[in-house]
N, C-alpha and C positions, 0 to 999 in steps of 0.2 A: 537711506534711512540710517538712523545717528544708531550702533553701536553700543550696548549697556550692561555688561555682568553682573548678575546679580549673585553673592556666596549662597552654598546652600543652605547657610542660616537661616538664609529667609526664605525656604525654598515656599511657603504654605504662602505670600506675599505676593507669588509671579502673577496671578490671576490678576490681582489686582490692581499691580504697575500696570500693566499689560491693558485694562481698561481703562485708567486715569489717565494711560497716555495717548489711548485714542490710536493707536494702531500708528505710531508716529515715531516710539519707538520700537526698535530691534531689542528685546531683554533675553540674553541668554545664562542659563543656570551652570555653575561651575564649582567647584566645592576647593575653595582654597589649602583645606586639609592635607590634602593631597596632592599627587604628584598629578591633577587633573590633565589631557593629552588638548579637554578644550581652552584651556587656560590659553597653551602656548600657542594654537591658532589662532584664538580669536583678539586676546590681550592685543595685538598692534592697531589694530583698528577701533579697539573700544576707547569712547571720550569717557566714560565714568563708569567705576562699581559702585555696584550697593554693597555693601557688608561692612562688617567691623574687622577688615583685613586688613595686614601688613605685607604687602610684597617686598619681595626679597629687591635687593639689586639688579640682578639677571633681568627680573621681571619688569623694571622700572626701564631698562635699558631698551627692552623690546616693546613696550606702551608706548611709543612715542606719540602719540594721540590722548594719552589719558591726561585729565585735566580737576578732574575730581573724583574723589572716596567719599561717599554719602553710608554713612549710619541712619537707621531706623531708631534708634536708641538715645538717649543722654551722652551715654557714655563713647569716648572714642581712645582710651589710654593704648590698648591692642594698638594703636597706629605711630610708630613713628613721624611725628611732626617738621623735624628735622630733615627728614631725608625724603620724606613729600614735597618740602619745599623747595629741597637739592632740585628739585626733579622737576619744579613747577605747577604741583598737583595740590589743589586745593582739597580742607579737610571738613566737613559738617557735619553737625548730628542732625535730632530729630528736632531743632527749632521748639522746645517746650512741649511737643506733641503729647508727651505723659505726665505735664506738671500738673494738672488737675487731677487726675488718677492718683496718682504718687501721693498729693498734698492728701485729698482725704483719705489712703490707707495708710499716713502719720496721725491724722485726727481720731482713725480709726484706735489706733494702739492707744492712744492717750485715753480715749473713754473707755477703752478695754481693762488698761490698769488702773485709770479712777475710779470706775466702778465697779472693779468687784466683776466682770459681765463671767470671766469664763468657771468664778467660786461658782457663784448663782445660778450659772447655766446645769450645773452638774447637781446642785442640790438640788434644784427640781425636777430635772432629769434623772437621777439616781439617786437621789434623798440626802440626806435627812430633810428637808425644807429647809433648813438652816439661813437665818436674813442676816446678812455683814452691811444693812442700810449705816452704823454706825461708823463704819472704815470708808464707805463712799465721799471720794472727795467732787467737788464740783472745778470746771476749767475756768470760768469767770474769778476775772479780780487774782488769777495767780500767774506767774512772769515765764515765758517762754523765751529758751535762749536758742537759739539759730546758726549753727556752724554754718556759713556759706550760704550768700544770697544769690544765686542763680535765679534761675524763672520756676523752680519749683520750691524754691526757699520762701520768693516773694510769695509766690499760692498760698504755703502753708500761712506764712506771718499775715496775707490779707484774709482770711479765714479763721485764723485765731483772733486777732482785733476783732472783726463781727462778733466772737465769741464773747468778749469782753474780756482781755487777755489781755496785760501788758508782754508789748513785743520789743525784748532784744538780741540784735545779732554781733558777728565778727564776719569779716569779709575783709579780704588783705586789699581790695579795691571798696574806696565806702561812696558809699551810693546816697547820697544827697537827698537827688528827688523821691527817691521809693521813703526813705525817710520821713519827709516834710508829708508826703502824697499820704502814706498811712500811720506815720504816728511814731514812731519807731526809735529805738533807742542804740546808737552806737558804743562798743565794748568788747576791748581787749579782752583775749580767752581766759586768762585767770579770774579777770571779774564777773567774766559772763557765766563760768563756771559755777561759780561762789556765789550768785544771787538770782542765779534759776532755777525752780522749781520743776520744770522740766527741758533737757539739751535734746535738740534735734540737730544731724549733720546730715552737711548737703552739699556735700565737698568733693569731687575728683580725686584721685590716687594720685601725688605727687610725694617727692621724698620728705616733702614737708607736711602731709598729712598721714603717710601709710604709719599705723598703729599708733594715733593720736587717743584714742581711746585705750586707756593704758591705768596701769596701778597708779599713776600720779595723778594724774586727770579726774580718775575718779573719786579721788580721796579730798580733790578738792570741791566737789560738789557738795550740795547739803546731803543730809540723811537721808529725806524724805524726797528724797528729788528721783522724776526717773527718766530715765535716756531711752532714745529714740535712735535707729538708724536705719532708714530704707534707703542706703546710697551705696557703699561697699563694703565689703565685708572684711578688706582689707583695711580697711579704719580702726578692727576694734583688737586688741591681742583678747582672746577667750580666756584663757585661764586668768586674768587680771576680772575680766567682765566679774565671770564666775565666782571668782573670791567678793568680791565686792558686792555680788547680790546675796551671797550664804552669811556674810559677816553684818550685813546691813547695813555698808560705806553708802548706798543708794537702795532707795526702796521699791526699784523693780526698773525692767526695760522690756525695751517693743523691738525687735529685730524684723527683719525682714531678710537681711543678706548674711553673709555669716564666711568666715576664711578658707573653707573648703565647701563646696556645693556639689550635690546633698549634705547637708551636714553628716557628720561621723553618728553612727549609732550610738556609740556609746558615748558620744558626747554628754559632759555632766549636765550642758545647759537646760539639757531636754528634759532633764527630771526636776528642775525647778519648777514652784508656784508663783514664783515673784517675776514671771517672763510670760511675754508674748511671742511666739514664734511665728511667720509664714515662712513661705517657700519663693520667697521674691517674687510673689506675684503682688507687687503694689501697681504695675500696668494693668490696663484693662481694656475691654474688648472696643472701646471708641478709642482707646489709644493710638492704634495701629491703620486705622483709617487716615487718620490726620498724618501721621508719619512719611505713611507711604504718599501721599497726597502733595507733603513737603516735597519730600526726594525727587517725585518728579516735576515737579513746578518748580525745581533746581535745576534739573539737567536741561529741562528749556530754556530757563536764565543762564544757562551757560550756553548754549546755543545760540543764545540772542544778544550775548556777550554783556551781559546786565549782573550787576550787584549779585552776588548769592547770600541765601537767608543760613540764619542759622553756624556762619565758619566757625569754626573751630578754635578756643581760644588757648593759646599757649598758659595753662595753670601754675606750670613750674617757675615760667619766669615773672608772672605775675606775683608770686610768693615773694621769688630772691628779689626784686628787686622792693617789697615792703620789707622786708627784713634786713635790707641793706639800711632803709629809712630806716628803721626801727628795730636797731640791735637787740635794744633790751629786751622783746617781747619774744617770749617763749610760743612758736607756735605750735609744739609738741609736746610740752611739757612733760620731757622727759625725766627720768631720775638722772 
């Protein structure tokens, strides 16, 4: 029986492998955190973990069996790609598993700051009754711009379109048929910036996006415009954010992720009215079925030496080498 670690990340997940695999695989729990004593027994024999782990070298040298690191997540930056591939170890995430999730708790934020929902919710909850029907904006007929068209970019832009929402993005790889297929408008970040009425990012942390949301960036959006970001929290520098919503460079945002998690208490963000906040809960409870569901219908495709869904795409060097094309285009717009 094939061998399977799963980190203790996902310890509340085991049940579940454990069923979808049908007793076919061996999934044992290990907490990479640590100097676990099951890591270094069982690592030689195991063909794939689950988690968003990076092993060290030592560890890679003793896997000689490992063949893939599967994420449950979007996200896989935690991982060295580089030196997985030293090694021969394929990388995946979670195949879109939370891009439907994801997309409506961005739709979510936008109706939240078009409408007024959480003034309202409190005037009638706590009074005065007070109606801001007058500040209610509607999403039909106004232009959505899209940092990065992955498979929860494309959600969000095929849901906006139904909406009646002109859709444009940037994506340093541009995508033709998603285009043609929903309608969609290509544009560089300065302009996409300057002619949307509301920015969503939906980007991976590479050194060409970390703190793209910045004093520059913002200043060139409109007034009225307001930013969205359920992707990393390492996108946005806060006290730029901050300044920009007290000053009214933009007239509000939707967060969901944020640069330290939990956010800081005394974070100024929290005492604003022109913000949406969660707790990075834009996944949701059918999220995680599909996830786990992927992961193992991989480690059988590796089993069965078949294509794997979902690998892992090198983000950095997709950047360098559109900026190698295209010197002129700031994709940080930095000061």
């Amino acid at each position: 029986m094939s061998l399977v670690l799963v980190d203790h990340l996902y310890h509340h997940h085991l049940d579940q492998l454990e069923q979808e695999s049908q007793g076919q695989l061996n999934f044992i729990l290990v907490d990479f955190r640590t100097k676990d004593a099951l890591i270094e027994k069982h690592l030689p024999e195991a063909i794939a973990i689950i988690g968003r782990v990076d092993p060290t070298e030592n560890q890679y040298q003793s896997a000689t069996k490992l063949e893939l690191i599967q994420t449950l997540s979007a996200g896989f930056e935690e991982v060295d790609q580089d030196r997985a591939r030293h090694h021969g170890v394929q990388v995946a995430n979670n195949n879109g598993a939370n891009a439907v999730s994801v997309a409506e708790h961005v739709l979510m934020q936008m109706l939240v700051l078009y409408r007024q929902l959480l003034f309202h919710h409190q005037s009638v909850s706590e009074g005065p009754w007070e109606n801001r029907k007058m500040k209610n904006r509607e999403l039909g007929g106004k232009t959505l711009g899209l940092i990065g068209l992955g498979q929860i970019g494309k959600t969000v832009a095929r849901y906006s379109v139904s909406l009646g929402m002109k859709v444009q993005y940037f994506d340093v790889v541009r995508q033709h048929e998603t285009e043609t297929e929903l309608g969609l408008d290509y544009a560089f970040p300065e302009t996409l910036l300057k002619s949307s009425d509301i920015v969503s990012y939906h980007v991976p942390i590479t050194q060409y996006t970390r703190g793209i949301i910045n004093r520059k960036s913002l200043s060139i959006m409109k007034n009225d415009a307001v930013l969205i970001n359920a992707a990393r929290g390492e996108l946005q520098n806060e006290e730029d954010l901050h300044l920009a919503l007290v000053e009214g460079t933009i007239s509000g945002a939707g967060l969901d992720v944020f640069q330290q998690e939990p956010i800081q208490e005394d974070s100024p963000l929290r005492k604003l009215e022109n913000i949406v906040l969660t707790p990075h809960s834009a996944p949701s409870r059918e999220s995680y079925p599909r996830a786990v569901r992927h992961a193992v219908e991989n480690v059988f495709r590796l089993k069965d030496k078949e294509p794997l869904l979902g690998l892992a795409l090198d983000h950095h060097q997709r950047a360098k080498d559109f900026h190698q094309k295209n010197p002129e285009v700031d994709l940080m717009l930095l000061n």
